[in-house]
C-alpha positions as CSV (number, residue, x, y, z in Angstrom):
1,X,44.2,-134.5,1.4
2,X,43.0,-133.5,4.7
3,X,42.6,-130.2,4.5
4,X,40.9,-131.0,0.9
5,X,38.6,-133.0,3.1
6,X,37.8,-130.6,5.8
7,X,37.3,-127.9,2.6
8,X,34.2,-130.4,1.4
9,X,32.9,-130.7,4.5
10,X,32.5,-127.3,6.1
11,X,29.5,-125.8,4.7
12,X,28.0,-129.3,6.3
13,X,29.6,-128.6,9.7
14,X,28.5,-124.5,9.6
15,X,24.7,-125.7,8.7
16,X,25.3,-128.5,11.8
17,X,26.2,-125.6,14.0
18,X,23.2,-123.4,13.0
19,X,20.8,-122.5,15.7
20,X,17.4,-122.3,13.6
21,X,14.7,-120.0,15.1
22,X,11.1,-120.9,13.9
23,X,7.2,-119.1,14.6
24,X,7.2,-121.8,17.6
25,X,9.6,-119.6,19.4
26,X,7.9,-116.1,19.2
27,X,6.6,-113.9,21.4
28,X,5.5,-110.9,19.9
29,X,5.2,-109.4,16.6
30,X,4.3,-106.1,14.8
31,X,3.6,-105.2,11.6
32,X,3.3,-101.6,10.2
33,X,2.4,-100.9,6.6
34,X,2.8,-98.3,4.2
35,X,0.7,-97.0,1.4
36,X,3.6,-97.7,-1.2
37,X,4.1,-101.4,-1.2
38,X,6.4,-101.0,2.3
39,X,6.0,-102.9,5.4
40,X,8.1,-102.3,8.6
41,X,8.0,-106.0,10.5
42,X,9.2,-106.3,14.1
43,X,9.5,-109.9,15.3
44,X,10.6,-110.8,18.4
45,X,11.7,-114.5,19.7
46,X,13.1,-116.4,22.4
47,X,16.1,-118.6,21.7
48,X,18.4,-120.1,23.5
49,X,22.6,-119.0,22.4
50,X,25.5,-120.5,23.7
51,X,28.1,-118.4,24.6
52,X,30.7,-116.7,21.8
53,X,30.3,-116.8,18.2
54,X,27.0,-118.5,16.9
55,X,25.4,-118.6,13.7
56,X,21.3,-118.1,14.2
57,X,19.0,-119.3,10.9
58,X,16.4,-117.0,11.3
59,X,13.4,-118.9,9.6
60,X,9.7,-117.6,7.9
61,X,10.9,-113.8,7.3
62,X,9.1,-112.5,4.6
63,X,10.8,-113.9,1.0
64,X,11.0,-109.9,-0.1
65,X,12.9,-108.8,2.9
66,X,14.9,-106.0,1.7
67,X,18.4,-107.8,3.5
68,X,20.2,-104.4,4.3
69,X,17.6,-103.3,6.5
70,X,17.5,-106.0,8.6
71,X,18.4,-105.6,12.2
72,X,19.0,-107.7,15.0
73,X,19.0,-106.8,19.1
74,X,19.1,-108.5,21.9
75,X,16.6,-107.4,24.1
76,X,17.9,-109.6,27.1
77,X,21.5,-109.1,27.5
78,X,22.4,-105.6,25.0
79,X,25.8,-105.6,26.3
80,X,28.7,-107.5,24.2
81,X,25.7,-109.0,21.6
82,X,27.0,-108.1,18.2
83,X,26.0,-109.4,14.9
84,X,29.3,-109.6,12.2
85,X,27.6,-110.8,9.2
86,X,24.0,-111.4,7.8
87,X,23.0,-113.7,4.3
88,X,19.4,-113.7,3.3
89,X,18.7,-117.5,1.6
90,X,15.8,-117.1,-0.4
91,X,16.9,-120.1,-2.8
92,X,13.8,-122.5,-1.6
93,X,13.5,-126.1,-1.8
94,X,11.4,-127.5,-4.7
95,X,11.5,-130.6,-6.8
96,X,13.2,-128.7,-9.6
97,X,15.7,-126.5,-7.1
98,X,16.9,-129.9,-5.5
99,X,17.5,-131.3,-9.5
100,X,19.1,-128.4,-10.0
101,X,21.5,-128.6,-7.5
102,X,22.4,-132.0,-8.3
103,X,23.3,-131.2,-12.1
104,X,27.1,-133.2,-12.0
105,X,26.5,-135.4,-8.9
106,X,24.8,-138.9,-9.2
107,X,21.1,-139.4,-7.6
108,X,19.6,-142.9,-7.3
109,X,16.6,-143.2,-10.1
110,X,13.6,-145.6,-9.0
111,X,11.4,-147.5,-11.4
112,X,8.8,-150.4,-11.0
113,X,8.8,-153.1,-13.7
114,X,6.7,-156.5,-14.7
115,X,7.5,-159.4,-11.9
116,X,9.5,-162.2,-14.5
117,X,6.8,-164.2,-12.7
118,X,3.9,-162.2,-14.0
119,X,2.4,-161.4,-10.4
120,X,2.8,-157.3,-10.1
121,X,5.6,-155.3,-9.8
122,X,9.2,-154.9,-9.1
123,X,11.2,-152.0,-8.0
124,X,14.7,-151.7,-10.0
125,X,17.3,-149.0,-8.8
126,X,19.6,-147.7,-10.9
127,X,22.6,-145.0,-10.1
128,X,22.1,-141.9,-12.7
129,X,24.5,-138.4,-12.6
130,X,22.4,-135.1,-13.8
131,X,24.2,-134.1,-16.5
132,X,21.5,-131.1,-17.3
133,X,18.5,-129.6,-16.3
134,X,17.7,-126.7,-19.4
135,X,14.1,-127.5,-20.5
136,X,13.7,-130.4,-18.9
137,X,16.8,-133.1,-17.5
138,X,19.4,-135.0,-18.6
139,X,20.7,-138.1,-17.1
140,X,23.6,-140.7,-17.8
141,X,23.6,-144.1,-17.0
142,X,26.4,-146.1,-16.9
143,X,25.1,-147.8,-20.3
144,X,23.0,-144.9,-21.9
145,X,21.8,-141.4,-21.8
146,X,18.0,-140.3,-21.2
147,X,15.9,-136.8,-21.4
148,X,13.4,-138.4,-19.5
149,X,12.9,-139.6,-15.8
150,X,12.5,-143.2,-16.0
151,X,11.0,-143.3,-12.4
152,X,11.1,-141.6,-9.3
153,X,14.5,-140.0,-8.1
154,X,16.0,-140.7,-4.7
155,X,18.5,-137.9,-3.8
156,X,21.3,-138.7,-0.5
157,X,20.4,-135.7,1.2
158,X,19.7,-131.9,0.8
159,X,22.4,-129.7,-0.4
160,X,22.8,-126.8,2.6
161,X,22.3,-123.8,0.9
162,X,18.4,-125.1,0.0
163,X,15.8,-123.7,2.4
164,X,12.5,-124.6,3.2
165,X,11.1,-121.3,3.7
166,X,12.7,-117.8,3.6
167,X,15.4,-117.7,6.0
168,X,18.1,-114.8,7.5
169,X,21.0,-116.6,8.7
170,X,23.2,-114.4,10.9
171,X,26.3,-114.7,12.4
172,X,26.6,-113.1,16.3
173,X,28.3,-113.1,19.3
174,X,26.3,-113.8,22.2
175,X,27.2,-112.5,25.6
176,X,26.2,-115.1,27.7
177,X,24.3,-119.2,27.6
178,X,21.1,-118.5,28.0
179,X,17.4,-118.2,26.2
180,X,17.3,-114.5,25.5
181,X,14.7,-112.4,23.4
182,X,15.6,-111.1,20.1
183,X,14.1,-108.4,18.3
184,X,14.8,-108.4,14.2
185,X,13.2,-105.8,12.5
186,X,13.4,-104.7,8.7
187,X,11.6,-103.7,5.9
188,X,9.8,-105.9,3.4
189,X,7.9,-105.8,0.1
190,X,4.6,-107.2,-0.7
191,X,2.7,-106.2,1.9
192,X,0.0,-103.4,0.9
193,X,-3.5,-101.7,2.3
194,X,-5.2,-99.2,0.8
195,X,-8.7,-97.7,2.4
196,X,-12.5,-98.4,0.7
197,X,-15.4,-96.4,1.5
198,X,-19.3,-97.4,1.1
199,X,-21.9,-94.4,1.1
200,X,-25.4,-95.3,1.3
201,X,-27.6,-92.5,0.1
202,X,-30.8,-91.2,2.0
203,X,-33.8,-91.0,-0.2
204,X,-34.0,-87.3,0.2
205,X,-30.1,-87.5,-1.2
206,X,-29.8,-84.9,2.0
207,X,-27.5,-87.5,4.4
208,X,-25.6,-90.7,3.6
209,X,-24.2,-93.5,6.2
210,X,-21.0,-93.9,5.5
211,X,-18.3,-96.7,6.1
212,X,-14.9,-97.3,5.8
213,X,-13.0,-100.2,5.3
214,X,-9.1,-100.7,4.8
215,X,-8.2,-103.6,2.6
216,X,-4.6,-105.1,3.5
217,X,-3.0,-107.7,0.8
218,X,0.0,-109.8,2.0
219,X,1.9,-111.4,-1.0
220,X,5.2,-111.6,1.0
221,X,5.7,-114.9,0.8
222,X,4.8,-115.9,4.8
223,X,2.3,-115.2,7.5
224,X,2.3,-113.1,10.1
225,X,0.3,-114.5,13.0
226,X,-1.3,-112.9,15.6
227,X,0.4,-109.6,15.2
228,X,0.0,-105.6,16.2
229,X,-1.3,-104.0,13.1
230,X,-0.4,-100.5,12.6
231,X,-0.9,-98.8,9.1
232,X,0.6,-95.2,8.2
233,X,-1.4,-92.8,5.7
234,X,1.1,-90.6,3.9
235,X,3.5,-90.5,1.4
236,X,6.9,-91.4,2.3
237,X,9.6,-91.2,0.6
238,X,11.5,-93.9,-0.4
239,X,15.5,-94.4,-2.5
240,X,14.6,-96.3,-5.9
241,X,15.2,-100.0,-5.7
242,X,14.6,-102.3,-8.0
243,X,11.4,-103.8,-7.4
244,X,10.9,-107.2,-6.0
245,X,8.9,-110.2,-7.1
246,X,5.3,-110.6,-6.6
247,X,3.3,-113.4,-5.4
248,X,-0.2,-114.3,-6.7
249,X,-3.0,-113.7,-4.6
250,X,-5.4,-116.3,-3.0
251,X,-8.3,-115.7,-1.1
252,X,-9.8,-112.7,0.8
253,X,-11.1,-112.4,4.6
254,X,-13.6,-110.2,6.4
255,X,-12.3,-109.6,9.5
256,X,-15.0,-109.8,12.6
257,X,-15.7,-105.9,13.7
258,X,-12.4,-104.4,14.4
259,X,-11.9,-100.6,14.8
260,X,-9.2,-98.9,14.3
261,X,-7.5,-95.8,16.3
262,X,-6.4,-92.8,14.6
263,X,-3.4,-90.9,15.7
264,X,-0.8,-88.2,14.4
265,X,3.3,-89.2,13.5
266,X,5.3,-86.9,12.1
267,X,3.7,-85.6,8.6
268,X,1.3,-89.1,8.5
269,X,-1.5,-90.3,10.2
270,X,-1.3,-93.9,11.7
271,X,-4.1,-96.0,12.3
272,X,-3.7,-98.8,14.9
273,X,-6.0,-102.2,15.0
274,X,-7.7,-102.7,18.0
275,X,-6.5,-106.3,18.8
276,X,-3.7,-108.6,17.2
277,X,-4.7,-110.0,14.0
278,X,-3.3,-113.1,11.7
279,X,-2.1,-111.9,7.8
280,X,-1.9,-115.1,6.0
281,X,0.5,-115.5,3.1
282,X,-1.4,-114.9,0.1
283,X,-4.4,-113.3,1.6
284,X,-6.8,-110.2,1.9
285,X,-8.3,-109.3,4.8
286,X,-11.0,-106.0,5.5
287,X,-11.4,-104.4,8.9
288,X,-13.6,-102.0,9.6
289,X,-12.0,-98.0,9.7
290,X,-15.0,-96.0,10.5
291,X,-18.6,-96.1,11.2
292,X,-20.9,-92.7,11.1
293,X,-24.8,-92.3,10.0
294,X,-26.6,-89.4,8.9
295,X,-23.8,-87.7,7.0
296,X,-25.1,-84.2,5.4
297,X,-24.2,-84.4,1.9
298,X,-24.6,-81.5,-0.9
299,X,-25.5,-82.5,-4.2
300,X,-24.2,-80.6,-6.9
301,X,-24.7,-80.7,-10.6
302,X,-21.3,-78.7,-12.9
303,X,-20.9,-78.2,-16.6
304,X,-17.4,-77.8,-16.8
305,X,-15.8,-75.8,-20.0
306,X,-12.2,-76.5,-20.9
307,X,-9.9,-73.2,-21.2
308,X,-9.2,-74.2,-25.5
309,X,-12.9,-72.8,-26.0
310,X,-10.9,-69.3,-26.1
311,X,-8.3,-69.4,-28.1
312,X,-10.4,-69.9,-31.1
313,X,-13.1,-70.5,-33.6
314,X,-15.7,-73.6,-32.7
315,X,-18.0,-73.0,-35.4
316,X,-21.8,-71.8,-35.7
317,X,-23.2,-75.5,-34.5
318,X,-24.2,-76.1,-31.6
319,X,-22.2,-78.7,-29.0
320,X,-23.8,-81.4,-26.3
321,X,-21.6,-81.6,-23.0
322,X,-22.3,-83.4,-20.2
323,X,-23.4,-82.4,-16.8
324,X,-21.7,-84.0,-14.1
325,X,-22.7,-84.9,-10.9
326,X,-21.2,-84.8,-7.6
327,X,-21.7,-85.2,-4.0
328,X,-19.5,-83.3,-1.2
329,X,-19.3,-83.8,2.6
330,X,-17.3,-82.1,5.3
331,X,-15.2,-84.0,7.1
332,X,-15.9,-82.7,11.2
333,X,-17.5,-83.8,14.6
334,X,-20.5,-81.6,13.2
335,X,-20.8,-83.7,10.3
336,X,-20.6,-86.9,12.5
337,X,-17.5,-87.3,11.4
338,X,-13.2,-85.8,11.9
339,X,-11.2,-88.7,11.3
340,X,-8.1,-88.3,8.8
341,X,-9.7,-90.0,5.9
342,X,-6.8,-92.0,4.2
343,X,-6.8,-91.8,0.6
344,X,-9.0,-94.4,-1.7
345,X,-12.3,-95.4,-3.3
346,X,-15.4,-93.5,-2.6
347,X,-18.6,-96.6,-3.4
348,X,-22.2,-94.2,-3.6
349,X,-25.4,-96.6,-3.2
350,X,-29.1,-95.5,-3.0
351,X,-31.7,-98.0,-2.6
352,X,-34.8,-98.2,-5.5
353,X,-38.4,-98.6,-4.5
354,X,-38.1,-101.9,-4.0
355,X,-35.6,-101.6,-0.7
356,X,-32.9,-103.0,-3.0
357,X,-29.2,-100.9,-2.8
358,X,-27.9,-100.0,-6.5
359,X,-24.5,-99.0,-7.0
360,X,-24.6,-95.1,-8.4
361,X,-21.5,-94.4,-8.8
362,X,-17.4,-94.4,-7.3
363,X,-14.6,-92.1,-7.2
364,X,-10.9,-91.8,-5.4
365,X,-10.6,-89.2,-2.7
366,X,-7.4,-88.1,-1.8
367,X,-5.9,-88.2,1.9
368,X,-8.3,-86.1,3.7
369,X,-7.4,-84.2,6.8
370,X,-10.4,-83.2,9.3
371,X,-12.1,-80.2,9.1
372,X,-11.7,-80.8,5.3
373,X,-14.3,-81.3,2.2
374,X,-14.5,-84.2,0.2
375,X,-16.2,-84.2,-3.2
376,X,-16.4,-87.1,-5.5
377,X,-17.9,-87.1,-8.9
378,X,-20.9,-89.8,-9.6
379,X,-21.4,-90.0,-13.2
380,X,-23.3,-87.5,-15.7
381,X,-26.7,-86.4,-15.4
382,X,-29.2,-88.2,-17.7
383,X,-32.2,-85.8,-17.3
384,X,-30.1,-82.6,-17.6
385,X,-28.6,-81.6,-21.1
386,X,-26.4,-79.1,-22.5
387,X,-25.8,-77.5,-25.4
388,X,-23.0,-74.5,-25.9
389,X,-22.4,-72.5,-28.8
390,X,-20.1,-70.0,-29.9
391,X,-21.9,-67.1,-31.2
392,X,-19.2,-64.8,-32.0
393,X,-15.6,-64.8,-32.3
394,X,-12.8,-62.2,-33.1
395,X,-9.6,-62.3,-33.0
396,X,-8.1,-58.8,-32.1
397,X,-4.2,-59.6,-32.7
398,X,-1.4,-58.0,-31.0
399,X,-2.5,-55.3,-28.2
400,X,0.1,-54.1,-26.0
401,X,2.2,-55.8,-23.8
402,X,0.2,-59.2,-25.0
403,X,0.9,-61.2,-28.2
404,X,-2.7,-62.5,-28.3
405,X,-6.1,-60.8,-27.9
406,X,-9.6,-62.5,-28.8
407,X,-13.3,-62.3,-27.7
408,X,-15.5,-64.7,-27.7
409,X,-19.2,-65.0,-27.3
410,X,-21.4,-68.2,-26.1
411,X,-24.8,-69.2,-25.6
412,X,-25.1,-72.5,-23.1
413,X,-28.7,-74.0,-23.1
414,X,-29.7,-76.5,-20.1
415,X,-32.6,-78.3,-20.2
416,X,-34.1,-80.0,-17.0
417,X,-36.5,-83.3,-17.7
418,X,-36.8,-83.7,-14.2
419,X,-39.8,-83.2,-12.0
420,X,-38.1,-80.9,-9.8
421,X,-36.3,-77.4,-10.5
422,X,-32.3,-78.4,-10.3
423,X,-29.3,-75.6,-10.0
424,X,-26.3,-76.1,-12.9
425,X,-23.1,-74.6,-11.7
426,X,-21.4,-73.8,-14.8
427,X,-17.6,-73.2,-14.2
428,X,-15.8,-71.7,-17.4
429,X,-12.0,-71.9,-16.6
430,X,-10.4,-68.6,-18.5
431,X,-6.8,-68.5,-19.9
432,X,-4.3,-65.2,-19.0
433,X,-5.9,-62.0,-18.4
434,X,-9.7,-62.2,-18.7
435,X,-12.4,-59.4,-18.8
436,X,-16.0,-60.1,-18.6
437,X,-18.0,-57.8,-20.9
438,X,-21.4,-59.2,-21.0
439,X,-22.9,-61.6,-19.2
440,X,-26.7,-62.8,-18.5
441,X,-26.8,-63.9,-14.8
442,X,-24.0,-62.8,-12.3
443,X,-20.8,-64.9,-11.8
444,X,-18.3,-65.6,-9.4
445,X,-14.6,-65.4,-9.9
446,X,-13.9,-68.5,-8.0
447,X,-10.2,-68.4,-8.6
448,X,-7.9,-66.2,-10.9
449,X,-8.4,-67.9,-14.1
450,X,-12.7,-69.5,-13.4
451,X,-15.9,-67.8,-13.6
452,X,-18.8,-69.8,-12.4
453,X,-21.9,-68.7,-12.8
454,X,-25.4,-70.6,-11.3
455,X,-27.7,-71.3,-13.5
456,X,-31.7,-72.5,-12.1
457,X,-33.4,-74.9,-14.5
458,X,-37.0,-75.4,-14.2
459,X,-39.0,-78.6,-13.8
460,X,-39.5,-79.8,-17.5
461,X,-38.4,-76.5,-18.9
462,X,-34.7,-74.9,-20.0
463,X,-32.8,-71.5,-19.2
464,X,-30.3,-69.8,-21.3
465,X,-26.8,-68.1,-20.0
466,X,-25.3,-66.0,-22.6
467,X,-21.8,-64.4,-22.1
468,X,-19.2,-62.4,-23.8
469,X,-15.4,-62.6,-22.7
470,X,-12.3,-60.6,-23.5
471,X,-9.1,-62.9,-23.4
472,X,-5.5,-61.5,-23.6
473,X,-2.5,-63.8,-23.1
């Protein structure tokens, strides 16, 4: 009977003996964050551990901790601190979490009724046991069964594996009785940052200020105040695990004129904010990334073919493409500029007559090193047309060592209802071995398999390139 005793009560006397470790008691903390939904969170506290064995509740880590990553140190006394066992209690207190726990156990159920003597209300208690709590709850009275609360429920206590908040409860050995500093680090889920970039275009469209932003979203489940920010460019990899679950978002926050500094680590960049900020749970913040005016920017308008126009027949008729239009910088000091760009959005503006900014166009760039270009498309041209047509196509068969032979003649009109001349880079990717046998205006083999040619379009007026092209695959 004792023992049966002693059996009920332990996990009351382990959660008596717990040594819980709130934000109150730290003293630094870092966060670094990857580009693939990773965060690496160092938190460091001061508690106070009695000597031996001791079980420390390790409160507000983030709710999608990945458990086996977690590490604890003692940064005061190293020698004979061990840690024997780690659980991660993520089961958090709620009204329905606390009914659930209760389902077989009796809970006190509250409920106000007329005074007999007509004046107000009276408070009757009754004793109910949760029999069920599947799509909704079940209780038993001693004279009757409901599916409904009748009233408020008063429970005797909270069951001990309930938390408040996230919590890693670890079970060490402590050297020595005395507050010492311990450093937990692991890695945690739901914390992500990706970089934005706005481009305000000159009038001339010669030079663009540019800025960057980096956008950082915590949906760990907890806030991390005051801490080092560090963010890592790069892929890295990552073992599959099965994903964790996401919180929703709340509110967003401009952060007041932080900078951050740019520096190499292994094959990444890192960037490192300037002083300690505060990621609230369910927030996004922006700080500032970069800063640089005057950007020389080349404008460039491309018709770009598709490598299927060779491999047969289009027809007599004429076909409308679209000329794109895109704008490329080079990313150096002599450019005002040599930062490692991390990847995202590209935002163009370019202000009317009026002074007023109007959004042009977006695209993504890719993690840009320095001394790189980086060229985003804007959109399709509206004043510049094209028209291509196949004027002649035969297929020559078998021919050699290739299985497939076949020539194929076009015409490309571009017209210009612009005010100014314009130059159309027309890039006609070629499939296998290619041979140019006539052509209108000189091209460029850009690459093994392109030909671009540059075609100048008058003010108002068109201009005609005309090619013929032997294609063996």
């Amino acid at each position: 009977m004792r023992s049966a005793l002693l059996l009920a009560t332990l996990p009351s006397l382990l959660a008596a003996r717990e040594i819980p470790t709130t934000l109150k008691d730290q003293k630094a903390l870092a966060v670094t964050i990857y580009n693939n939904d990773l965060a690496l969170v160092k938190d460091t506290r001061e508690v106070r551990l009695p000597k031996g064995e001791a079980r420390l509740a390790f409160e507000d880590v983030s709710a999608q901790i990945r458990p086996e990553t977690a590490l604890l140190r003692d940064v005061t006394a190293p020698k004979d601190f061990w840690v024997t066992e780690q659980n991660f209690d993520f089961d958090l207190l709620t009204p329905q979490t606390l009914l659930d726990k209760y389902v077989g156990k009796q809970v006190t159920v509250v409920r106000s009724v007329p005074n007999p003597e007509g004046a107000g209300a009276r408070e009757v208690r009754e004793t109910a046991t949760v029999l069920s709590t599947q799509g909704g709850v079940v209780l038993q009275f001693p004279d009757r069964i409901e599916t409904t609360i009748p009233g408020r429920i008063v429970y005797p206590g909270v069951p001990a594996n309930l938390r408040s908040r996230p919590t890693l409860v670890i079970s060490l050995h402590s050297p020595e009785a005395a507050p010492q500093r311990l450093e937990l680090s692991y890695l945690t889920r739901g914390l992500t940052w990706h970089a934005d970039y706005v481009a305000n275009l000159a009038p001339d469209e010669k030079t663009m200020d540019l800025s960057g932003w980096v956008t950082l979203t915590n949906q760990s489940g907890t806030t991390y105040p005051h801490a080092t920010l560090q963010l890592v460019a790069g892929d890295v990899h990552q073992a599959q695990t099965r994903p964790a679950p996401a919180f929703a978002m709340a509110r967003m926050e401009a952060a007041a004129q932080p900078r951050m500094q740019e520096e190499g680590l292994f094959e990444y960049h890192l960037y490192t904010l300037d002083r300690p900020t505060t990621l609230a749970s369910n927030q996004t913040k922006q700080v500032a990334l970069l800063s640089a005016g005057s950007v020389p920017v080349d404008k460039e308008y491309v018709l770009q073919g598709q490598p299927s126009f060779y491999t047969g027949s289009m027809g007599g008729q004429g076909v409308p493409e679209q000329v794109g239009v895109f704008l490329s910088f080079r990313n150096d000091p002599a450019h005002h500029l040599g930062m490692p760009l991390p990847k995202g959005v590209l935002r163009v503006y370019k202000r009317d007559r009026e002074g007023r900014a109007q959004f042009i166009g977006e695209d993504r760039i890719s993690h840009t090193p320095a001394q790189e270009t980086v060229r985003v498309k804007l959109g399709d041209a509206f004043d510049i047309t094209a028209r291509r047509k196949q004027t002649d196509y035969q297929n020559l068969g078998h021919k050699g060592r290739y299985a497939n032979v076949s020539e194929s003649a076009y015409e490309i009109v571009l017209r210009n209802a612009k005010q100014e001349p314009v130059t159309v880079l027309v890039r006609e990717p070629m499939p296998g071995d290619w041979e140019m046998l006539q052509n209108s205006l000189p091209y460029v083999k850009t690459d093994a398999h392109t030909a671009q040619f540059s075609v100048r379009v008058p003010a108002g007026g068109s201009a005609t390139l005309t090619y013929r092209v032997q294609v063996r695959w």
